[in-house]
C-alpha positions in Angstrom: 51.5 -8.2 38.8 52.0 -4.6 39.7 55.9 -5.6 40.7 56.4 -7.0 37.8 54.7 -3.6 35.9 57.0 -1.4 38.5 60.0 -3.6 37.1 59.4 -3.3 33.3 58.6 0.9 33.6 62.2 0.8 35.8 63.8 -1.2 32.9 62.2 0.6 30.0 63.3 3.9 31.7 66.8 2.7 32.1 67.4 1.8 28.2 65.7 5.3 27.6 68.3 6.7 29.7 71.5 5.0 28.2 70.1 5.8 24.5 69.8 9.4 25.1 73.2 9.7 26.7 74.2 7.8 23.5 72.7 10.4 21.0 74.2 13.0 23.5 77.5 12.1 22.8 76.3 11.3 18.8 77.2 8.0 19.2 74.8 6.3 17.1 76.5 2.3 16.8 75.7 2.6 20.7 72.4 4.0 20.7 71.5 1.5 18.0 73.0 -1.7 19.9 71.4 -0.2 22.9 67.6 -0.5 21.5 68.2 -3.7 19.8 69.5 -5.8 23.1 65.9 -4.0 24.8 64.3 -5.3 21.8 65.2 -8.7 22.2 64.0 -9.2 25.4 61.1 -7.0 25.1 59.5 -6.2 21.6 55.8 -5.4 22.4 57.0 -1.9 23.1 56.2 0.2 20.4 58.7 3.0 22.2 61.1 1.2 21.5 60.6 0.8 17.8 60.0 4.4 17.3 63.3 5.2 19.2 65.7 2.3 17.0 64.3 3.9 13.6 64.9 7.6 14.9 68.5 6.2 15.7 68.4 4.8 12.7 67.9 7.7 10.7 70.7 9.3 12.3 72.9 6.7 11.2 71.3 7.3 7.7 70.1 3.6 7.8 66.9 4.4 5.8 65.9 1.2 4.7 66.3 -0.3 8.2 65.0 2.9 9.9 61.4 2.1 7.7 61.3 -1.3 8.9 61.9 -0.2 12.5 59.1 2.4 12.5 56.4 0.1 10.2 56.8 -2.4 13.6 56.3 0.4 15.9 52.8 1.6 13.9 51.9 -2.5 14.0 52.0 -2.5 17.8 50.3 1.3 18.0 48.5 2.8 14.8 48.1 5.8 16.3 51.9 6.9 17.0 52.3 10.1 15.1 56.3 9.6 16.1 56.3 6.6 14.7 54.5 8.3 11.6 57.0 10.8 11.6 60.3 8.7 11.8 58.7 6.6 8.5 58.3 10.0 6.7 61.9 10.9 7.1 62.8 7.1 6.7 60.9 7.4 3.1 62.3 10.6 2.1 66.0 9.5 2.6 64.9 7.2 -0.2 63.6 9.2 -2.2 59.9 8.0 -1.9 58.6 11.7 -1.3 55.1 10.6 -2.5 54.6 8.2 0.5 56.7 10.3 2.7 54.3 12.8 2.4 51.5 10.3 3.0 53.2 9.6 6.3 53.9 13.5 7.1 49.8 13.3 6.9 48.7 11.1 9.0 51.5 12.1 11.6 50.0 15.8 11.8 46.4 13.9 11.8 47.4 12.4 15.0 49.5 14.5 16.9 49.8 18.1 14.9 53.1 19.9 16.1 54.8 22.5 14.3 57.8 20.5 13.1 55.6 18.0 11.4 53.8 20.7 9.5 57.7 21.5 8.5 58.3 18.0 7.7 55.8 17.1 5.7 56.3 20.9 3.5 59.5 19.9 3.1 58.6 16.2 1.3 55.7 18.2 -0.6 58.6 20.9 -1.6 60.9 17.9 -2.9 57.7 16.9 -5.2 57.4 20.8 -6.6 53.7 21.1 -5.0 55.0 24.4 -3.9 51.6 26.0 -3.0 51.0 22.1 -0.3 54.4 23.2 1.0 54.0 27.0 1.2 50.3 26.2 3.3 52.1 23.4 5.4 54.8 25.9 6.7 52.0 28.6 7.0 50.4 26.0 9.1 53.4 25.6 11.4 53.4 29.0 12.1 50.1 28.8 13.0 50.6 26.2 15.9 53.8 27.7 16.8 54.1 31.8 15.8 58.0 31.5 16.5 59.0 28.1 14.6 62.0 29.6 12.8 62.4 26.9 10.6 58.9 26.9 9.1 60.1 30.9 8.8 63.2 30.1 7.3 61.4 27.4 4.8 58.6 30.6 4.0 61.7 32.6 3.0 63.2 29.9 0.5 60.0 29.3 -1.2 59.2 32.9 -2.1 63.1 34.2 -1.8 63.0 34.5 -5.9 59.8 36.2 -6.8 59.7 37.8 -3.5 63.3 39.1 -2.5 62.1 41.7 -0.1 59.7 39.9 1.8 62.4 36.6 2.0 65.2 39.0 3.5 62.5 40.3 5.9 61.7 37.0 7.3 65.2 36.2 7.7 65.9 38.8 9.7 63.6 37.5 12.5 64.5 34.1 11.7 68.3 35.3 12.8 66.6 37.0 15.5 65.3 33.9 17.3 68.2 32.2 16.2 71.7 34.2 16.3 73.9 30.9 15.2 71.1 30.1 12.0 73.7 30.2 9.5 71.5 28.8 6.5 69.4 31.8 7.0 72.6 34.5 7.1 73.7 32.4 4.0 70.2 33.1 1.8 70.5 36.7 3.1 74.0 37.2 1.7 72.1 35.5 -1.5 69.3 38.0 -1.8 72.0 41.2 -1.3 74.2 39.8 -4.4 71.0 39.4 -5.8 70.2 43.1 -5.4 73.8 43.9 -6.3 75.1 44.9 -3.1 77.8 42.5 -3.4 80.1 43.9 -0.2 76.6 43.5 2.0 76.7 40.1 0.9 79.7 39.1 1.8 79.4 40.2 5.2 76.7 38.1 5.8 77.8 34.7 3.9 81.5 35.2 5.9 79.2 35.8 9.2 77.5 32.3 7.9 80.9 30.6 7.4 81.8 31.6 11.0 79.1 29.6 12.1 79.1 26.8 9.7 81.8 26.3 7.0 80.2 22.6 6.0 77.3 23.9 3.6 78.6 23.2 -0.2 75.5 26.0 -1.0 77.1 28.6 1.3 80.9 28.3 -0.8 78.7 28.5 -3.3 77.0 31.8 -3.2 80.4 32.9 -1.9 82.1 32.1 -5.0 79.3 33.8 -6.6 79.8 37.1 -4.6 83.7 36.9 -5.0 83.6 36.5 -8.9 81.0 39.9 -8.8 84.2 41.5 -7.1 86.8 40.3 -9.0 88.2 38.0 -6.7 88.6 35.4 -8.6 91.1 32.9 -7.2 89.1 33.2 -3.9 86.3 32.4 -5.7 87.8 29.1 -7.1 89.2 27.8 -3.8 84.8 28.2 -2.6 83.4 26.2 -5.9 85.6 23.7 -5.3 85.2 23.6 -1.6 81.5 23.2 -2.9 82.3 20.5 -5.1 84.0 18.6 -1.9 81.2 19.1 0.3 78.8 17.7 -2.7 81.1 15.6 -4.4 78.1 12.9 -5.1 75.6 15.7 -6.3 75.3 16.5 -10.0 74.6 20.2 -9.3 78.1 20.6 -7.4 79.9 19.8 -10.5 77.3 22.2 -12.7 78.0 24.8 -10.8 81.6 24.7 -11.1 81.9 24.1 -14.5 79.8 27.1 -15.0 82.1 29.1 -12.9 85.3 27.4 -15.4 82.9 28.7 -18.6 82.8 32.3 -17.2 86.9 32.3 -17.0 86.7 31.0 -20.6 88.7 28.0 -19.0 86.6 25.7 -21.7 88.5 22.1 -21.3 87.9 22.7 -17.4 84.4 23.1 -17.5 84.2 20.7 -19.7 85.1 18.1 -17.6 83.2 19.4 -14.8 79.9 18.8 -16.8 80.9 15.4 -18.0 81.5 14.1 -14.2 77.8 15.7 -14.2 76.3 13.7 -16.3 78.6 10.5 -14.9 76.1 11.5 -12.0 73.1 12.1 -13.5 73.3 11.2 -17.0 69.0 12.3 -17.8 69.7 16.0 -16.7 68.9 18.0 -19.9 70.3 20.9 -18.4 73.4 20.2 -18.1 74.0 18.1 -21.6 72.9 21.8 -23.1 75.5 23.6 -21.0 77.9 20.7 -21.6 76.7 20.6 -25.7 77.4 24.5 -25.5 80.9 24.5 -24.2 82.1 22.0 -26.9 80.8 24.3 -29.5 82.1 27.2 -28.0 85.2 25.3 -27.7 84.9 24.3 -32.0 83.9 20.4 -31.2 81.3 20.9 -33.5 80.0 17.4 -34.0 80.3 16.1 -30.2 78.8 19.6 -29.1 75.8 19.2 -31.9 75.1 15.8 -30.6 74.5 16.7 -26.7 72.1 19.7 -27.5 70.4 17.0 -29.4 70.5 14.6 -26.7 69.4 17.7 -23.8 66.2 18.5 -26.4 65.4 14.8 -26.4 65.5 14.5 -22.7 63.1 17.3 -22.0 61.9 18.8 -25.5 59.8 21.5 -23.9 62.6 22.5 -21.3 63.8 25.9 -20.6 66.4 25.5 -22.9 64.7 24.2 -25.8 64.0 27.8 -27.7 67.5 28.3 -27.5 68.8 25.2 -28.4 66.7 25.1 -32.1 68.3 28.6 -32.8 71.9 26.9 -31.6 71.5 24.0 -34.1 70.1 26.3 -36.8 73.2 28.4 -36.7 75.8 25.7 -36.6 74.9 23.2 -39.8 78.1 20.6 -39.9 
């Protein structure tokens, strides 16, 4: 019997070994194949569970990646990996109630730093800022140097806050040189402030490290249209808009930078692929409802404030919208 226990920790240990040399080289069809050819031959191993969903999530197999890490908690209840891997499974679809349910229990069992992190983040994606703001306190708690729970404090309290945001990102770039978000949210902070050259030292220091943020060619073309740069600033919302194509916001933001240049039709059509994308976002039929007026489609422009007020009649834009409408009578 203890052969045969020698024999299965051997084997176990080998498919552990050819996974991570598979996620080494970010090949995740292997990693995947990998797990389930173990699995088949030996599915009592909770392990392995845990490791298919996390391989899983890298592939961005969410629905898949849940099923793989409910088995794994059937076998063991108490895997706060397991936990963990449903979490993020739940939050790549959109299920940040349960996520956070999952983040929970996971820090219940086993409570590390990065689950702290994980489960601010799917508290964060609900607007329970204070939860998220005490889960990433938390995580500095159990580890004082976690420069992502630092880097998460900074976003949270970046706009009421500024000073105390570019503070923390400092130290956060001081653990970690090559953390381009956080040089990105700096350069934010110093156009912020108005020190527009400051910021664009650090956003270009960001793009050195990583060009592949759509938010970082965002608050670049931000920063170049403050300095009158404004074909470079073009070429960044649109590299934005790449990055994001899928994302409503991408396609806000650079219809609002086509409004600024009075380039109307442009923006225009930037807010209508918006609203292709997400066709209940009240902010952008006001912005949209706004450019047609200002454009002279009075009727079409008319309609979509309507439309933006009925979405969301209490919304940021609702004040502004009544005086709109009272103003332009058909």
């Amino acid at each position: 019997m203890g052969r045969d226990d020698d024999d299965q920790t051997a084997r176990r240990r080998q498919v552990l070994q050819q996974v991570d040399d598979a996620q080494q080289r970010e090949d995740h069809v292997q990693a995947i194949k990998c797990l389930r050819a173990a699995l088949a031959e030996d599915d009592s191993f909770a392990y392995f569970w845990v490791r298919l969903g996390y391989a899983l999530l890298d592939a961005n197999s969410f629905d898949d990646a849940l099923k793989a890490c409910q088995k794994a908690i059937l076998i063991d209840s108490d895997s706060a990996p397991a936990y963990t891997g449903m979490g993020r499974a739940l939050e790549g679809l959109g299920r940040f109630d349960d996520a956070e349910d999952a983040f929970k229990r996971s820090v219940e069992l086993a409570p590390t730093a990065s689950r702290y992190v994980f489960l601010g983040d799917a508290q964060r994606s609900q607007n329970k800022l204070e939860d998220a703001m005490q889960s990433f306190r938390t995580a500095l708690k159990v580890d004082p140097c976690h420069g992502e729970a630092m880097y998460n404090i900074a976003l949270l309290c970046r706009d009421t806050h500024p000073d105390e945001a570019y503070e923390i990102l400092t130290k956060v770039v001081e653990l970690d040189p090559q953390c381009a978000a956080a040089y990105s949210e700096m350069g934010f902070i110093l156009a912020k402030r108005g020190d527009s050259k400051s910021a664009e030292v650090m956003i270009q220091e960001a793009l050195r490290i990583d060009d592949s943020s759509e938010w970082t060619h965002f608050y670049y073309g931000g920063v170049l249209l403050d300095l009158s740069r404004t074909k470079e600033a073009e070429e960044h919302y649109r590299k934005g808009v790449e990055l994001a194509h899928s994302a409503a916001y991408a396609q806000e933001l650079l219809g609002g930078f086509y409004r600024t240049q009075g380039r109307l039709t442009e923006a225009i059509g930037c807010l209508r692929k918006a609203l292709d994308l997400e066709s209940e976002n009240a902010t952008v039929a006001f912005k949209l409802g706004r450019c047609l007026l200002e454009l002279g489609e009075q009727e079409e422009g008319r309609q979509w404030l309507q439309r933006s007020l009925a979405m969301k009649p209490d919304g940021e834009y609702s004040a502004e919208i009544m005086k709109i409408l009272s103003e332009n009578t058909v």
